[in-house]
BAKE-869645 format. One record per residue (C-alpha): residue in three letters; z, y, x; chain; residue number from 1. Coordinates in pm, 1 decimal, padded with zeros to 6 digits. Example, Ala and Ser with C-alpha at 12.3 -4.5 7.8 and 13.67 -1.06 7.14 Angstrom:
REM BAKE-869645
+------+----------+----------+----------+-------+-----+
| rest |       up |    north |     east | kette |  nr |
+------+----------+----------+----------+-------+-----+
|  ala |  00780.0 | -00450.0 |  01230.0 |     A |   1 |
|  ser |  00714.0 | -00106.0 |  01367.0 |     A |   2 |
+------+----------+----------+----------+-------+-----+
This chain:
REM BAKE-869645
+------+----------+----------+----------+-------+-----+
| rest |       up |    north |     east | kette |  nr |
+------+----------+----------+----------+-------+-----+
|  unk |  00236.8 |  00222.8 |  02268.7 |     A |   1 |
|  unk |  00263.5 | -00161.0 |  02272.0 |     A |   2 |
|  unk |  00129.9 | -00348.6 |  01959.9 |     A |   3 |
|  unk |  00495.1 | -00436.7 |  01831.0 |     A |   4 |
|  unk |  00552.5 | -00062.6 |  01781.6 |     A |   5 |
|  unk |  00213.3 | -00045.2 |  01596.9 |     A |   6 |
|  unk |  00264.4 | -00323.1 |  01363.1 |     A |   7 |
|  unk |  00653.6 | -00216.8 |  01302.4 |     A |   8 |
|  unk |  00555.6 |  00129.5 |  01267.9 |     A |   9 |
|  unk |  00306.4 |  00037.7 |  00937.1 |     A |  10 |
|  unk |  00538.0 | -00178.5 |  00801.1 |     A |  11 |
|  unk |  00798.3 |  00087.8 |  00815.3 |     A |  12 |
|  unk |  00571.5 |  00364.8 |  00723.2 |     A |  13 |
|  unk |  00475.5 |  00130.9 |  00405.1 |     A |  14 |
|  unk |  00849.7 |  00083.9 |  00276.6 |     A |  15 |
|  unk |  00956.7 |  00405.7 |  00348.2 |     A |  16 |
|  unk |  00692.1 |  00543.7 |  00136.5 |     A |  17 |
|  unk |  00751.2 |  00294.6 | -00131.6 |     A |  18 |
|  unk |  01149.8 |  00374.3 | -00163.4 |     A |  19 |
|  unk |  01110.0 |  00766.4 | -00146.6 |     A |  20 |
|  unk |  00819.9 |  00737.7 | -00415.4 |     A |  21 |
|  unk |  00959.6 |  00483.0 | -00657.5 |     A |  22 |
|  unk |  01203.1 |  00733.6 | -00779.1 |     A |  23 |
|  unk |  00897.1 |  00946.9 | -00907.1 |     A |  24 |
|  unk |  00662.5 |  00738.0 | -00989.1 |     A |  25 |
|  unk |  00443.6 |  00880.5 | -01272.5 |     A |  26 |
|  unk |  00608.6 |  01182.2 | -01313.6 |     A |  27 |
|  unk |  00392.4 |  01543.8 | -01322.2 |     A |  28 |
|  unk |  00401.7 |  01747.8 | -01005.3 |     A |  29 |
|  unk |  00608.6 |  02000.1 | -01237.5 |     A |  30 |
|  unk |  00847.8 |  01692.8 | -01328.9 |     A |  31 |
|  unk |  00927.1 |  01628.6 | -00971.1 |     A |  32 |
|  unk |  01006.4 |  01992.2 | -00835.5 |     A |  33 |
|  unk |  01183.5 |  02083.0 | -01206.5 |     A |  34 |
|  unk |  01413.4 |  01714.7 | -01139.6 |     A |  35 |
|  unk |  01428.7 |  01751.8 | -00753.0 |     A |  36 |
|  unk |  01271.3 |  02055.3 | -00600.6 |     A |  37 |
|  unk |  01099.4 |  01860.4 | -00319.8 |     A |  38 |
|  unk |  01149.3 |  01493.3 | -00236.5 |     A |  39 |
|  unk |  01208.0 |  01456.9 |  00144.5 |     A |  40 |
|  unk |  01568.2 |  01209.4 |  00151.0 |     A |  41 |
|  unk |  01632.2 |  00897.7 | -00084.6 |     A |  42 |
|  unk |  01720.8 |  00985.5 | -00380.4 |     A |  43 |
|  unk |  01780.8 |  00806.9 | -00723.4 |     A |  44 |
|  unk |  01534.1 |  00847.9 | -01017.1 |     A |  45 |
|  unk |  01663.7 |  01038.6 | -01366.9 |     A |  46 |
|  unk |  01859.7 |  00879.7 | -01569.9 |     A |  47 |
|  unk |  01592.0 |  00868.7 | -01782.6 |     A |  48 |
|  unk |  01351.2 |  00683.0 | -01566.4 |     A |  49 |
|  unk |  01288.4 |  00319.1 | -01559.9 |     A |  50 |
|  unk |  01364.0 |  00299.7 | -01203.0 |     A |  51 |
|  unk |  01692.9 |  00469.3 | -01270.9 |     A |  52 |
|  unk |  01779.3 |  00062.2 | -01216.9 |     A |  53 |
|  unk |  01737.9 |  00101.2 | -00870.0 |     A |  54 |
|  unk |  01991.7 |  00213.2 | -00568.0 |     A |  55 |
|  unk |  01865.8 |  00528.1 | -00343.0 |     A |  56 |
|  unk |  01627.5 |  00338.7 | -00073.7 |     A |  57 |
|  unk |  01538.4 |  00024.1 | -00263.9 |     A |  58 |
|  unk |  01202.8 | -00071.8 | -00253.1 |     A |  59 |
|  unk |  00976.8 | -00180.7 | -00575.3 |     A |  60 |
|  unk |  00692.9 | -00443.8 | -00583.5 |     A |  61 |
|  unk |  00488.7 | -00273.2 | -00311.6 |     A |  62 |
|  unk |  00684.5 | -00357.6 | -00065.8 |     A |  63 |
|  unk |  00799.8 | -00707.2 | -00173.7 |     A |  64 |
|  unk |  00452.1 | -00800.1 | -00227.3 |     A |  65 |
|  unk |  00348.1 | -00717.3 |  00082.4 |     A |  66 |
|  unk |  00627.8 | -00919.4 |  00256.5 |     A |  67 |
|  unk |  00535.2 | -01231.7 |  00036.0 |     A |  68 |
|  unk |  00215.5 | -01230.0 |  00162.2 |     A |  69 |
|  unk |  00321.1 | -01197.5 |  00495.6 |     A |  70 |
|  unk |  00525.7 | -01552.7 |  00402.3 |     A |  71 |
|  unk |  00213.2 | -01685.5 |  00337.8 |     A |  72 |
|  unk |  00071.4 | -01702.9 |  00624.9 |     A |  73 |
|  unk |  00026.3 | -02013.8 |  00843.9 |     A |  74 |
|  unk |  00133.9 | -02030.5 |  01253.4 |     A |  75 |
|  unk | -00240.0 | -01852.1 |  01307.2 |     A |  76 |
|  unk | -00199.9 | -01584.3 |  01067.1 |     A |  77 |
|  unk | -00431.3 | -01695.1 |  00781.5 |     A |  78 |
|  unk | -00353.5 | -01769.3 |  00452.0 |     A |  79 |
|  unk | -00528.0 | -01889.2 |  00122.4 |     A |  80 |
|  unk | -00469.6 | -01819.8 | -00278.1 |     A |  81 |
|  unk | -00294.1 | -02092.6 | -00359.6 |     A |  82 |
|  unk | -00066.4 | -01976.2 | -00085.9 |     A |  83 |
|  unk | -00022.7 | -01651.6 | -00164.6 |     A |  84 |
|  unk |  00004.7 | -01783.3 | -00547.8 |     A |  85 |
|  unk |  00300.3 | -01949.4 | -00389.6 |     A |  86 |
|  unk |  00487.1 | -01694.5 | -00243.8 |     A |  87 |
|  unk |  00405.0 | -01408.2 | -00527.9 |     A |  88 |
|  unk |  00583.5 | -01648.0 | -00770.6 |     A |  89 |
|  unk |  00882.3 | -01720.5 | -00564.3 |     A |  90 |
|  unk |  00935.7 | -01314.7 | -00478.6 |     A |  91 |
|  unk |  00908.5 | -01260.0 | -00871.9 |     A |  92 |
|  unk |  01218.0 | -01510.4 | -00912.6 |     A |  93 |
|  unk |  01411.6 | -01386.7 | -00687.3 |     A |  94 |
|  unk |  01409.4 | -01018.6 | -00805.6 |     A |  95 |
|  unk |  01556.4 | -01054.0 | -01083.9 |     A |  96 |
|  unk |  01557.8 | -00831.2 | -01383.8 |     A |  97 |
|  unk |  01425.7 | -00526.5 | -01168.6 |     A |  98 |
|  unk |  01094.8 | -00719.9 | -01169.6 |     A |  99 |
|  unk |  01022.1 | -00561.6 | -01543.5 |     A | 100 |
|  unk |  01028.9 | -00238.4 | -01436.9 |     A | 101 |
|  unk |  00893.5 | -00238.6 | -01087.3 |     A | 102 |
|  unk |  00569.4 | -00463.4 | -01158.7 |     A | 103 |
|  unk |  00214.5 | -00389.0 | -01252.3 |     A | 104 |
|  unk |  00019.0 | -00490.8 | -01576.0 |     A | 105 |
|  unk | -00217.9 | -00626.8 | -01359.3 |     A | 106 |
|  unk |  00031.2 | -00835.3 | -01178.8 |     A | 107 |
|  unk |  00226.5 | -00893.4 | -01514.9 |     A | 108 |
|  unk |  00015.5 | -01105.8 | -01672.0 |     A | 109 |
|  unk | -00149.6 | -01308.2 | -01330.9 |     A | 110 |
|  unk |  00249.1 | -01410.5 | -01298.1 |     A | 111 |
|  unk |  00237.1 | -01529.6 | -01662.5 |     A | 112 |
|  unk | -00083.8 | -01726.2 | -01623.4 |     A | 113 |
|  unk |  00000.7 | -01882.0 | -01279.0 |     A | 114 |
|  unk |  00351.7 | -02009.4 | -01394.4 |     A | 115 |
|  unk |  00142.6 | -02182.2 | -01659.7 |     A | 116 |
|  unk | -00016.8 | -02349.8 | -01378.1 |     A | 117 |
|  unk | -00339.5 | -02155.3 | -01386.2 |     A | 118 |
|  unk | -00558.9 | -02157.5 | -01060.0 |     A | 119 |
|  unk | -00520.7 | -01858.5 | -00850.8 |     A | 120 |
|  unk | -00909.8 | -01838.9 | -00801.5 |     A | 121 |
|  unk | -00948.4 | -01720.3 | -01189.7 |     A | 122 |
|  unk | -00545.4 | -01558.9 | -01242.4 |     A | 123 |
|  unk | -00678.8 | -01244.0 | -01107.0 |     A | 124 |
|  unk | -01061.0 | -01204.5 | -01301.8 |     A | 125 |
|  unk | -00881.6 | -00907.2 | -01504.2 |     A | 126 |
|  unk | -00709.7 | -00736.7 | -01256.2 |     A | 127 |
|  unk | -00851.2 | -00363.7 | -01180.0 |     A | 128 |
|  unk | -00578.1 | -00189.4 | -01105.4 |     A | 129 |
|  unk | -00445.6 | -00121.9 | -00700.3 |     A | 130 |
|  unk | -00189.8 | -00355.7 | -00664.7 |     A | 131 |
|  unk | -00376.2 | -00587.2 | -00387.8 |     A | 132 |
|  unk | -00446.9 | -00259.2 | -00223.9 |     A | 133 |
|  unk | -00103.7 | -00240.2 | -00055.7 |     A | 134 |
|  unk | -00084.7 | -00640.4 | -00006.9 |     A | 135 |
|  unk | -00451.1 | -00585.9 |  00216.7 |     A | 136 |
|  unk | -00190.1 | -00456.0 |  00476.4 |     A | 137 |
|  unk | -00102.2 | -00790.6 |  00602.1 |     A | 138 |
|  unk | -00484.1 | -00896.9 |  00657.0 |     A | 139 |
|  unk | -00575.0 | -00590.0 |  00785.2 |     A | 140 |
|  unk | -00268.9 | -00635.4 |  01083.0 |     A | 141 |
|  unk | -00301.5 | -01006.2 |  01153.8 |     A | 142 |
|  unk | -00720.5 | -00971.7 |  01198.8 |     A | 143 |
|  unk | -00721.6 | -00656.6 |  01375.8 |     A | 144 |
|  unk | -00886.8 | -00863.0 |  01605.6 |     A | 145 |
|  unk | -01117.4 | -01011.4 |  01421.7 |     A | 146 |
|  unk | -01261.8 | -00802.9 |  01238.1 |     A | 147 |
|  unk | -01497.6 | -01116.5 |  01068.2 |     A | 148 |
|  unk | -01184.3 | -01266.0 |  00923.2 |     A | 149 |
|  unk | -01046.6 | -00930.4 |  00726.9 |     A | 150 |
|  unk | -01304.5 | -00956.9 |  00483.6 |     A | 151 |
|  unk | -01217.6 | -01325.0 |  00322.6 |     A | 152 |
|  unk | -00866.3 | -01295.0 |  00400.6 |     A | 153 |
|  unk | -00861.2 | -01002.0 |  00163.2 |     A | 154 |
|  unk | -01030.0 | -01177.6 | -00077.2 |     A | 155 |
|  unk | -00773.1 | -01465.9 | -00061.5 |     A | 156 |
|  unk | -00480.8 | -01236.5 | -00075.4 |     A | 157 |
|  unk | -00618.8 | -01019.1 | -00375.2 |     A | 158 |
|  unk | -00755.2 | -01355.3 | -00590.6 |     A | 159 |
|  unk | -00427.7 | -01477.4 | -00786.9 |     A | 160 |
|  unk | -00387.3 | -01126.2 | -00945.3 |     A | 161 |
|  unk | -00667.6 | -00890.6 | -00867.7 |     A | 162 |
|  unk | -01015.2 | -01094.2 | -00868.6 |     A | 163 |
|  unk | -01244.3 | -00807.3 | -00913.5 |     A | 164 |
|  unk | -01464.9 | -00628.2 | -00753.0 |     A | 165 |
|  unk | -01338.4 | -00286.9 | -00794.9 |     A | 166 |
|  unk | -00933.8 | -00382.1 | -00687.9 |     A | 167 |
|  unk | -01144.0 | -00605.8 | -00398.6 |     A | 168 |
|  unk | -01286.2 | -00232.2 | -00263.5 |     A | 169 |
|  unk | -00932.4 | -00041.3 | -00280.4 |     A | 170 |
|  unk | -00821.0 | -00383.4 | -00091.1 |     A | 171 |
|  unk | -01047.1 | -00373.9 |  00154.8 |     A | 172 |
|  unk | -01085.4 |  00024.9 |  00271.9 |     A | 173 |
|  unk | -00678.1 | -00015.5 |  00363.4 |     A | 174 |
|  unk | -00726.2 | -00360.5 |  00572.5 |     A | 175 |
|  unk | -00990.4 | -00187.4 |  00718.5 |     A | 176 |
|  unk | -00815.8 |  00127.0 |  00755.1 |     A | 177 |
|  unk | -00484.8 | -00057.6 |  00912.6 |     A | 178 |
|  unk | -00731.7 | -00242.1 |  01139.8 |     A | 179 |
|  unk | -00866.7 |  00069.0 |  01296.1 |     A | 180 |
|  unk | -00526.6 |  00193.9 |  01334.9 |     A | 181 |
|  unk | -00474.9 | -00104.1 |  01548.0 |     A | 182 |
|  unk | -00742.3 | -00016.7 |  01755.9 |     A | 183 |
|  unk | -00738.1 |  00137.9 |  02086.4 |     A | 184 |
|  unk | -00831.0 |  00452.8 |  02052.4 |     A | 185 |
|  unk | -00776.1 |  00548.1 |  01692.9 |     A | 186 |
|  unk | -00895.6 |  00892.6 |  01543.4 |     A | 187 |
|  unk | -00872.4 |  01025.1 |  01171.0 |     A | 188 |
|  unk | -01257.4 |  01034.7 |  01165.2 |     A | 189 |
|  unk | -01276.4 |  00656.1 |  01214.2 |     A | 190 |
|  unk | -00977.0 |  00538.3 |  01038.3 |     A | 191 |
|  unk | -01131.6 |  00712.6 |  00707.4 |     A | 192 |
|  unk | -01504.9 |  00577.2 |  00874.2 |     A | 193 |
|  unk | -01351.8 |  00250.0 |  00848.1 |     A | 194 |
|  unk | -01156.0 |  00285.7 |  00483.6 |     A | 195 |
|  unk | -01502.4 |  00424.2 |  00347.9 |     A | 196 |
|  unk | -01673.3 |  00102.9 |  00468.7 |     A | 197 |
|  unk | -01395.2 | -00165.9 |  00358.3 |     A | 198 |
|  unk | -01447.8 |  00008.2 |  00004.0 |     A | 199 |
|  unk | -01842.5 | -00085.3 | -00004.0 |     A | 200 |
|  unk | -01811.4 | -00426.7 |  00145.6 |     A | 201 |
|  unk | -01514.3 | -00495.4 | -00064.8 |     A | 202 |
|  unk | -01733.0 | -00370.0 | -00434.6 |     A | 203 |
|  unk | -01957.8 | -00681.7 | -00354.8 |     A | 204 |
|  unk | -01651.3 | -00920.0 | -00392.8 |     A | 205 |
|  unk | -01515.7 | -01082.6 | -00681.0 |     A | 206 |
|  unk | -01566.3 | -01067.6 | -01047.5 |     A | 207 |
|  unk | -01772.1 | -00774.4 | -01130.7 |     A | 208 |
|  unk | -01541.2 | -00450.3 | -01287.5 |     A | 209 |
|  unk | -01681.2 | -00121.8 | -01352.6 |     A | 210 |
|  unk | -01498.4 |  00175.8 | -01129.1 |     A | 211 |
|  unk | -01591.0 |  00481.2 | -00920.3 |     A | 212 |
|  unk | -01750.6 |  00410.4 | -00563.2 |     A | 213 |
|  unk | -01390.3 |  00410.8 | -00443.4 |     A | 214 |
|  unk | -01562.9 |  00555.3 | -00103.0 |     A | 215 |
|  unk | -01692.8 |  00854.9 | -00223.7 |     A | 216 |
|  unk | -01341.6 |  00892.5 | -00361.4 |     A | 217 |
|  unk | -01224.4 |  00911.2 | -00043.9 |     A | 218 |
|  unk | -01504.8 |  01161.1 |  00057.7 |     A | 219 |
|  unk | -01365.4 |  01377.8 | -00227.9 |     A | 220 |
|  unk | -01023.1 |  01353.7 | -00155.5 |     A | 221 |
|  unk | -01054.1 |  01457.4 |  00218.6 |     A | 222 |
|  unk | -01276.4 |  01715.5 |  00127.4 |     A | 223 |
|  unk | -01044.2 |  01914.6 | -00099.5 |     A | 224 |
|  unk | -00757.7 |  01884.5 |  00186.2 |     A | 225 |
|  unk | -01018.9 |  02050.3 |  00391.5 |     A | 226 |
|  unk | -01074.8 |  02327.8 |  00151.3 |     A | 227 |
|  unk | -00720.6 |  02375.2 |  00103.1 |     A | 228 |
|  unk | -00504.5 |  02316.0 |  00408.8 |     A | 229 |
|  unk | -00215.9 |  02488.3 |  00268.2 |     A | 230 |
|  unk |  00021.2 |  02159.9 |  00162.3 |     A | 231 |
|  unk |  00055.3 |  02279.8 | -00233.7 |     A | 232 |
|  unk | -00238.2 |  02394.1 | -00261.8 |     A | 233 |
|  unk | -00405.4 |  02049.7 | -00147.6 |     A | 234 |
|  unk | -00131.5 |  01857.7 | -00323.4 |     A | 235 |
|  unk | -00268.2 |  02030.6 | -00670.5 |     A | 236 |
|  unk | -00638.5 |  01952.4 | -00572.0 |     A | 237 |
|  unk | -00602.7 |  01592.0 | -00500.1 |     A | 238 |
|  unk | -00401.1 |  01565.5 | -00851.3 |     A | 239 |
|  unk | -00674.8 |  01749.0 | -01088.8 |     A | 240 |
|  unk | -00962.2 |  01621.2 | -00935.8 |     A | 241 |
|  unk | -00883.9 |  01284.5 | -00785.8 |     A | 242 |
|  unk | -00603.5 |  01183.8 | -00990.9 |     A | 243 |
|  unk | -00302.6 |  00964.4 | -00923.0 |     A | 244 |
|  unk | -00323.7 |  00701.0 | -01136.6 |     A | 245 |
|  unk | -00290.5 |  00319.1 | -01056.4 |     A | 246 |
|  unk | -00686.4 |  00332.0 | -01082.6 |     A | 247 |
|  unk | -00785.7 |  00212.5 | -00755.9 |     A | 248 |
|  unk | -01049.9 |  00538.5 | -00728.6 |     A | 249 |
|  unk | -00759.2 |  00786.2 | -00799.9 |     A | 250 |
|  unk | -00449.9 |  00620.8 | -00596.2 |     A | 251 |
|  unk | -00586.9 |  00473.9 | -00326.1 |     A | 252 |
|  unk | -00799.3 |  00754.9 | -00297.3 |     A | 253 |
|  unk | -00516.5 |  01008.0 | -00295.7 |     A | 254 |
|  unk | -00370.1 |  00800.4 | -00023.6 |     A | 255 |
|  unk | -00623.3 |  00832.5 |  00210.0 |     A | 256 |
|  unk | -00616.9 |  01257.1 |  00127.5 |     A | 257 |
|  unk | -00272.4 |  01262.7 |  00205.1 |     A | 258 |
|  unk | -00332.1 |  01098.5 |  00526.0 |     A | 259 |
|  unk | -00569.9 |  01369.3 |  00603.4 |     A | 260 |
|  unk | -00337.0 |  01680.7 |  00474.1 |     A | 261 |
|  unk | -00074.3 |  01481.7 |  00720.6 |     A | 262 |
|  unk | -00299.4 |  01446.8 |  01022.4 |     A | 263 |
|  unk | -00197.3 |  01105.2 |  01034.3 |     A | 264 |
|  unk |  00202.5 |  01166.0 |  01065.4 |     A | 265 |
|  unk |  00342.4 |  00913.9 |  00852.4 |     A | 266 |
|  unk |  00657.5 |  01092.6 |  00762.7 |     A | 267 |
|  unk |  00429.3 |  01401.7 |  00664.5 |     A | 268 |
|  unk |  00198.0 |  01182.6 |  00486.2 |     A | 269 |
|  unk |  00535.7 |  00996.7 |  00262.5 |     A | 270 |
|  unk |  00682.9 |  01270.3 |  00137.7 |     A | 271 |
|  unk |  00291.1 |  01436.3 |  00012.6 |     A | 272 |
|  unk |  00288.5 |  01101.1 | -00125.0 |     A | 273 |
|  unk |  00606.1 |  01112.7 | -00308.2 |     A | 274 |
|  unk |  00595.3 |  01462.4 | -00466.9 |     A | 275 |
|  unk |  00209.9 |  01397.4 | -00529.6 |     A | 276 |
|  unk |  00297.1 |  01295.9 | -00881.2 |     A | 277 |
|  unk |  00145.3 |  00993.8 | -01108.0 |     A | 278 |
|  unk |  00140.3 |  00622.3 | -00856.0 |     A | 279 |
|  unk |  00383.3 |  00799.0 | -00629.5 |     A | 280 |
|  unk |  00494.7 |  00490.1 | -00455.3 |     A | 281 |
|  unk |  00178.0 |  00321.2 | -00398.1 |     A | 282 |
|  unk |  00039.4 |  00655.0 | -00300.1 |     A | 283 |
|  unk |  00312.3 |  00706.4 | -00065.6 |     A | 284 |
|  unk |  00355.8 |  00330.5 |  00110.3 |     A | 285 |
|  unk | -00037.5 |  00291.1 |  00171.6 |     A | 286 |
|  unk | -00058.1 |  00619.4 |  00345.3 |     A | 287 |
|  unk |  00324.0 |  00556.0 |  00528.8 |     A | 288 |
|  unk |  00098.9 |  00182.7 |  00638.3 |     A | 289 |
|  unk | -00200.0 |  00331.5 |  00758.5 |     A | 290 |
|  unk |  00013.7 |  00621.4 |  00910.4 |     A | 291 |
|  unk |  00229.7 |  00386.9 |  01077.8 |     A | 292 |
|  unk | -00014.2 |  00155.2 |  01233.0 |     A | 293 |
|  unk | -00174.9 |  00454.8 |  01399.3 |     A | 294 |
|  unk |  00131.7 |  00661.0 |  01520.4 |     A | 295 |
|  unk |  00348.3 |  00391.7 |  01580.5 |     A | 296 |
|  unk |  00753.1 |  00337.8 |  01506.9 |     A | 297 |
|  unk |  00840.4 |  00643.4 |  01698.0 |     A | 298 |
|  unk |  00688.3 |  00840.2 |  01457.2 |     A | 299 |
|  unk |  00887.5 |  00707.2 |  01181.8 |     A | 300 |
|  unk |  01221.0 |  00859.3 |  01063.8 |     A | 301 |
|  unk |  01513.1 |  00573.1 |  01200.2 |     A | 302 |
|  unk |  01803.1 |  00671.4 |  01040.3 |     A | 303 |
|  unk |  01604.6 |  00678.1 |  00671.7 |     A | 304 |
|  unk |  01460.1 |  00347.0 |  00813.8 |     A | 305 |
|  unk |  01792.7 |  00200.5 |  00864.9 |     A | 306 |
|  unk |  01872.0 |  00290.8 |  00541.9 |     A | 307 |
|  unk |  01578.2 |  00143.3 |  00351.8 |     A | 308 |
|  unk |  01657.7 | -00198.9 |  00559.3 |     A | 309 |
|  unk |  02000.3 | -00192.5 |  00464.2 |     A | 310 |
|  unk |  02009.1 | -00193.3 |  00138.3 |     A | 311 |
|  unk |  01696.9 | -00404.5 |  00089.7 |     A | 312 |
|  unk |  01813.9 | -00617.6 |  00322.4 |     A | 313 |
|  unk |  01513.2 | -00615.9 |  00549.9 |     A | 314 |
|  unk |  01492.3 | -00666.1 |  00879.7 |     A | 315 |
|  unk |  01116.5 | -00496.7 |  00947.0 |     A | 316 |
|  unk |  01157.9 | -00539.9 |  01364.7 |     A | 317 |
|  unk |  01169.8 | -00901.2 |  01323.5 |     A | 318 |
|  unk |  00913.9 | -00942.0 |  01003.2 |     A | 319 |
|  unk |  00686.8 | -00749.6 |  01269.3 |     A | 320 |
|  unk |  00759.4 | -00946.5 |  01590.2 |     A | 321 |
|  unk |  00629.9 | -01283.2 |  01396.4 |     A | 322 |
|  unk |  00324.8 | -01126.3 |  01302.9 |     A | 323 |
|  unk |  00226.8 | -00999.3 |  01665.0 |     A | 324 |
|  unk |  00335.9 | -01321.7 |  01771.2 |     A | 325 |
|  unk |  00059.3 | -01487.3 |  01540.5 |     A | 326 |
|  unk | -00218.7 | -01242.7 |  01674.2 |     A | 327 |
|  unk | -00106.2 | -01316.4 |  01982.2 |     A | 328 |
|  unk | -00147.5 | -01708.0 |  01947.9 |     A | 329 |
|  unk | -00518.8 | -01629.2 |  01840.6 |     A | 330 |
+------+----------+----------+----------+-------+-----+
């Protein structure tokens, strides 16, 4: 497996789990099998829902984010807060009025301040939540290979809009998590090694913020898949005692369990995600990442792919090719 198919494979595995999750996105486990019995295709969300708004396969801010910051990176693959500033504002104009209902608080009002011309080095002193968690995928690909440059390039990425030190530590355990998916002989054991790791490195970053040791989150989380290797029963573990909301020690957390439950296969690992209940997207598109960057683009489903590009208009082959091609030039 060549490093094209690694880097394609997470940033399929990330949109894929974005689009099948939006349409559940804070709904109870019992809300998702009463609407849809068990998410495993595109579907639409309830009329009802605020992402009722969006087509079958269209992707919310996860994935968009993570593409901007992707933009933002220069011919060597590094990138800096004004930057990615930049490139968050111009992906929030072109979305249109979806951007209400697909964006975070934390993101919400970082936007705000930086189109009031606000430095992107304070924007982000209130954000807590795990919206720089998913956006970590890009410095966690691009630095792979140097591994001393994942740490401050998450930090850049996460400053506009999540300055703090407990959305720094979600951040971080996925670059680091992506980055020894990369490697060349990947196992589960290290990948979560590695996550655990980013997550205490990351805590002594930015603005202080109370939150749970996100790592011994993690340590929870894989633990209770291990007690409970039946899929629902896991599922219902991971929900009462981790949690699923957009608190960076419940979702990013529960991404890291599904992972486990999934043995790493990122199609596995989505749908968990997506009938998980609570951050379902988010949940869903950082274990699809990490999944992906391990297993590669075979592993990933093409015609639900091909889908997800359509109508997004996407074309993930090519966003991939220019990133290998800027590891490459390093």
């Amino acid at each position: 497996m060549n490093l094209q198919d690694r880097v394609y494979g997470c940033l399929a595995g990330l949109a894929l789990g974005d689009s099948l999750g939006g349409p559940t996105e804070f709904l109870t486990r019992a809300q998702i099998k009463a609407e849809f019995g068990w998410i495993d295709h595109l579907v639409q969300a309830p009329a009802w829902h605020p992402h009722h708004a969006l087509l079958p396969g269209q992707v919310t801010d996860d994935t968009g984010q993570v593409l901007a910051v992707a933009h933002a990176l220069d011919t060597h693959g590094q990138t800096t807060a004004e930057d990615v500033a930049a490139q968050l504002l111009g992906w929030a104009g072109q979305v249109g009025e979806t951007l209400a209902v697909i964006i975070g608080p934390s993101t919400r009002r970082a936007l705000a301040r930086l189109a009031n011309g606000e430095s992107p080095r304070l924007t982000g002193q209130g954000g807590t939540t795990n919206g720089a968690a998913y956006r970590a995928v890009i410095p966690g690909l691009v630095n792979f290979a140097c591994p001393e440059q994942i740490l401050p390039q998450v930090v850049e990425v996460c400053l506009p809009t999540h300055g703090t030190t407990v959305a720094i530590s979600g951040a971080a355990a996925i670059a680091f998590a992506i980055a020894r998916a990369l490697s060349e002989a990947p196992t589960l054991v290290g990948i979560l090694e590695a996550a655990e790791n980013g997550a205490r490195v990351g805590r002594e970053q930015g603005t202080w913020s109370w939150g749970t040791p996100l790592e011994k989150r993690i340590e929870l989380a894989v633990r209770l898949v291990a007690e409970n290797p039946q899929p629902e029963s896991a599922l219902s573990a991971l929900a009462d005692y981790v949690g699923t909301d957009m608190l960076v020690a419940e979702s990013v957390a529960c991404a890291f369990g599904v992972m486990a439950l999934a043995n790493g296969d990122p199609m596995k690992a989505i749908q968990y995600g997506a009938n998980l209940g609570g951050d379902t997207d988010t949940i869903a598109a950082l274990a699809g990442a990490v999944c992906g960057a391990w297993r590669g683009i075979d592993s990933i489903d093409r015609d639900m792919l091909s889908k997800v590009e359509g109508i997004n208009h996407m074309d993930l082959s090519a966003e991939a090719a220019r990133l290998v091609n800027m590891i490459n030039s390093r």
